[in-house]
N, C-alpha and C positions, 0 to 999 in steps of 0.2 A: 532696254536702252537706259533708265532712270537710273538701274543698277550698276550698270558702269559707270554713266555719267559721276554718280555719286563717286564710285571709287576714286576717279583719277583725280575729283576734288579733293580727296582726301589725302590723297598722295601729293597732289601740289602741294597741300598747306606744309604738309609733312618733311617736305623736301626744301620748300619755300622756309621753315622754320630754322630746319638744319644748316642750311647753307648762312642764314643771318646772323647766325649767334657765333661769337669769336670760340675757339680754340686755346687749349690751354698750349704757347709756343711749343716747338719740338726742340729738343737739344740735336744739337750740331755736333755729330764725331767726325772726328778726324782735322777737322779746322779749329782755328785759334778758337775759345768764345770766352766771352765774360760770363763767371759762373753764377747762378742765381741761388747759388747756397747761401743761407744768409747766417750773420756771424748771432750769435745771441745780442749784441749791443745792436743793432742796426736800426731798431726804429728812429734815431733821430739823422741818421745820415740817409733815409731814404726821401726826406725834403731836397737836398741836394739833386738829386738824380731828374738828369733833364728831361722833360714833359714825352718826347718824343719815345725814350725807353719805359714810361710807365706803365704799367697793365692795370687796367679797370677790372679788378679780380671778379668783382659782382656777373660781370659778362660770361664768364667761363663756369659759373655753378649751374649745376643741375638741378634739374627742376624738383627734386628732392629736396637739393640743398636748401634751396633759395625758400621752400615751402617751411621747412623747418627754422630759418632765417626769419620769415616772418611771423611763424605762430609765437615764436620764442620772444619776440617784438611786443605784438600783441597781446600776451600774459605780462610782460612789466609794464604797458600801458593800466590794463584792466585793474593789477595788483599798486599803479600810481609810484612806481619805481621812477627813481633818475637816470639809471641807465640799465642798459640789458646786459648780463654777463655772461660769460659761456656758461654758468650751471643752468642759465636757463634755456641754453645754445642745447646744452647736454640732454634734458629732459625732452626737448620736442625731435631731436635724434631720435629715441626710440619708437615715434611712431613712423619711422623707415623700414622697411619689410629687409636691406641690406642690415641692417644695425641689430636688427632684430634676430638674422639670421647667425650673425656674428656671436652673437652671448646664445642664442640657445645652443649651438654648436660646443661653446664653450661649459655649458651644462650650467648657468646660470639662472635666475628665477626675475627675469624681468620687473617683476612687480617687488620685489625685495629693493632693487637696485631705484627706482620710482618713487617709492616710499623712504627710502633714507634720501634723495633729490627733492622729494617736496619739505623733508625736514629743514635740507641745508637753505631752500628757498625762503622759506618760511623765520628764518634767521636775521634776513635782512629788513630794517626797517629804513631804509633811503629814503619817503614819502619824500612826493615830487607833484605838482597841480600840471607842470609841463610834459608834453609827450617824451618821452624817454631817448633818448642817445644808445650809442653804442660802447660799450664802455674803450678806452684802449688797449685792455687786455683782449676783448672779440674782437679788436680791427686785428690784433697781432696774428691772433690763432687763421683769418681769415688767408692771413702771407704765409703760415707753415702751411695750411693746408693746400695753397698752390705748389709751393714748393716740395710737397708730397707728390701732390698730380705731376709735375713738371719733371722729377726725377721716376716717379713711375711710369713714365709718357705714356699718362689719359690725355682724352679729347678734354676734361672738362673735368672741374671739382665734385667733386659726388660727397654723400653723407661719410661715406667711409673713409673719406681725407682727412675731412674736418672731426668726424672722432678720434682718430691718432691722431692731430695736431693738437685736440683738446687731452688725451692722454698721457701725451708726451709733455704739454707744456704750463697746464694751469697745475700749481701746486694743491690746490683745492679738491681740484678733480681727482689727481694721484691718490689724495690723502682717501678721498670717498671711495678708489677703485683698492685700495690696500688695507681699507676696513673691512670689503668686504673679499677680500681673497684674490684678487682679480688678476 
């Protein structure tokens, strides 16, 4: 009896967790919709957009994301940075077992790719005594990467949104993935 009992606690939380956590919307075919393609200029017209159509994107990441979100946080703390950038977004991507599985496939050397990331990290000298920010380039990548999910209609942002939006959009990052063949 213990042993069930436990299970279906298990299952509550599980279920309990699923049902709490927002959704990344679904696109609507066949009716009118306003598209959530966003143009490259759009960061400063998105203060415009009334409160009611905004998405708390933080709600729809995966617990992946969100984990990699924070350790990435947490190194520009430790390292006394001003803000967190996506190179540091990039580096704690790879300890995602998706991200991971992505470049071995691609017949990559993980640790190659790590070790030119701790160099371009190691680059920065922002020295900061305050807890770090995000810079405006990570809030950007954080809107491609829904807009990735939103056109692949996922439930939720995963690691692997936010590496092609870091892919596609940090020139930094380009520059570190075409150094090394990528």
């Amino acid at each position: 009896w213990l042993s069930i009992l436990t299970d279906m606690y298990f299952f509550y939380r599980k279920d309990r967790e699923f049902t709490t956590k927002e959704k990344v919307r679904k696109r609507k075919y066949g009716a009118i919709e306003i598209p959530l393609v966003l143009e490259e200029n759009y960061w400063p017209d998105l203060a415009k957009i009334a409160k009611d159509n905004k998405i708390e994107v933080s709600q729809v990441m995966s617990q992946e994301a969100l984990i990699a979100i924070e350790q990435s946080w947490q190194m520009a703390q430790r390292l006394k940075l001003k803000e967190v950038l996506p190179i540091h977004l990039l580096a704690h991507l790879f300890f995602s077992d998706k991200v991971r599985i992505i470049f071995a496939r691609l017949g990559i050397n993980v640790e190659e790719v790590l070790t030119k990331i701790r160099h371009l990290i190691e680059g920065g000298n922002h020295l900061s005594e305050e807890a770090p920010g995000l810079s405006p380039e990570l809030k950007q990548i954080f809107f491609w990467a829904y807009q990735h999910a939103y056109l692949s209609q996922r439930k939720e942002v995963d690691a692997v949104e936010l590496l092609l939006a870091l892919s596609q959009k940090d020139p930094s990052i380009q520059d570190l993935f075409l150094d090394l063949e990528i």
